[in-house]
N, C-alpha and C positions, 0 to 999 in steps of 0.2 A: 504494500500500500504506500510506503514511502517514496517507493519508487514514482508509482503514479504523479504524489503531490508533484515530486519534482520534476517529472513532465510534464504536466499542469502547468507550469510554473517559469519554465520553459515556454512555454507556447503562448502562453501569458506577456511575457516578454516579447516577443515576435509581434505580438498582437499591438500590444504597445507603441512599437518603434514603427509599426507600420503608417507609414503617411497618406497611401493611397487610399481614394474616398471607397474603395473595394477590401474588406479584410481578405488577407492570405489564405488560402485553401483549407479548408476542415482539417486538424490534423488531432488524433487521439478521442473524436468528437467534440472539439471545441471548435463554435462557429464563427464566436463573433468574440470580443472583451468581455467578461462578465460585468454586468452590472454593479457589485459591490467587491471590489479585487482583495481587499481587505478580509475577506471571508475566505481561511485554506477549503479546499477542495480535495480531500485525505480520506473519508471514508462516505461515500454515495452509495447508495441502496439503490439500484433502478425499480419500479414498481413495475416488477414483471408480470405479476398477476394483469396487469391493464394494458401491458402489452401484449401477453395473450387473448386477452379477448378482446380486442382495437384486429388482431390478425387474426383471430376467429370468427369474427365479423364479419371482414371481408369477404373471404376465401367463402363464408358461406352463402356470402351476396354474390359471389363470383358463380359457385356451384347453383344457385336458384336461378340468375339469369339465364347459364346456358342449358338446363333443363328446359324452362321456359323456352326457348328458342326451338329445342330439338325435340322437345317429346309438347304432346300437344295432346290431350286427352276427350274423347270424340264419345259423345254419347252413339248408339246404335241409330237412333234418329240423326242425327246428327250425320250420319253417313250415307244413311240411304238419301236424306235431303241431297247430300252433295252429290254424290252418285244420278240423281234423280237431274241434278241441276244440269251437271255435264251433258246427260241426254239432253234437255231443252237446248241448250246455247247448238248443240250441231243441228236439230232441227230448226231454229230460229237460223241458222248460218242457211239451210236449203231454201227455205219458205225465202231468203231473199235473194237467194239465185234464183231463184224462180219468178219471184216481179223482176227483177234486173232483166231477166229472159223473156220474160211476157213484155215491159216495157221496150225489147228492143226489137220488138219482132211486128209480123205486119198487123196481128189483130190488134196489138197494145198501142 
């Protein structure tokens, strides 16, 4: 852990001297100056319980949407309609070939 502070502390430094309105690249997980420099940074708990389920969350909003995409769940009605509809649309396609052909012919 000592170790840590003193890369902390480190990087802290770097952050410091840095003049550019851009801070220096993430390094250790430090992003930016901390706000109270004044405070060591020696022993941090991450709340890994909250980053488990912040990544449980996801992954299961990731897994719902592409169910949702791929499986589509079709009552028995629900198919014969479709089924049912496909017929209509090719008949509807002939019934206008067929004024198109009545229309272009000498009775039409």
């Amino acid at each position: 852990m000592a170790k840590l502070g003193a890369d902390y502390q480190k990087k802290l430094a770097l952050f410091e001297k840095s003049t550019k309105k851009t801070p220096p690249k993430a390094q250790l997980g430090c992003k930016d100056a901390p706000w109270w420099p004044f405070i060591p940074i020696d022993h941090y708990i991450v709340p890994l319980l909250h980053c488990l389920i912040g990544i449980g969350d996801d992954i299961l909003g990731k897994f719902r949407e592409e169910v949702s995409e791929k499986i589509e769940y079709l009552t028995p009605e629900e198919i014969a309609t479709r089924s049912h509809l496909a017929e209509l649309e090719v008949k509807q396609a002939e019934a206008r070939q067929e004024c198109k052909d009545f229309g272009s012919s000498d009775e039409g």
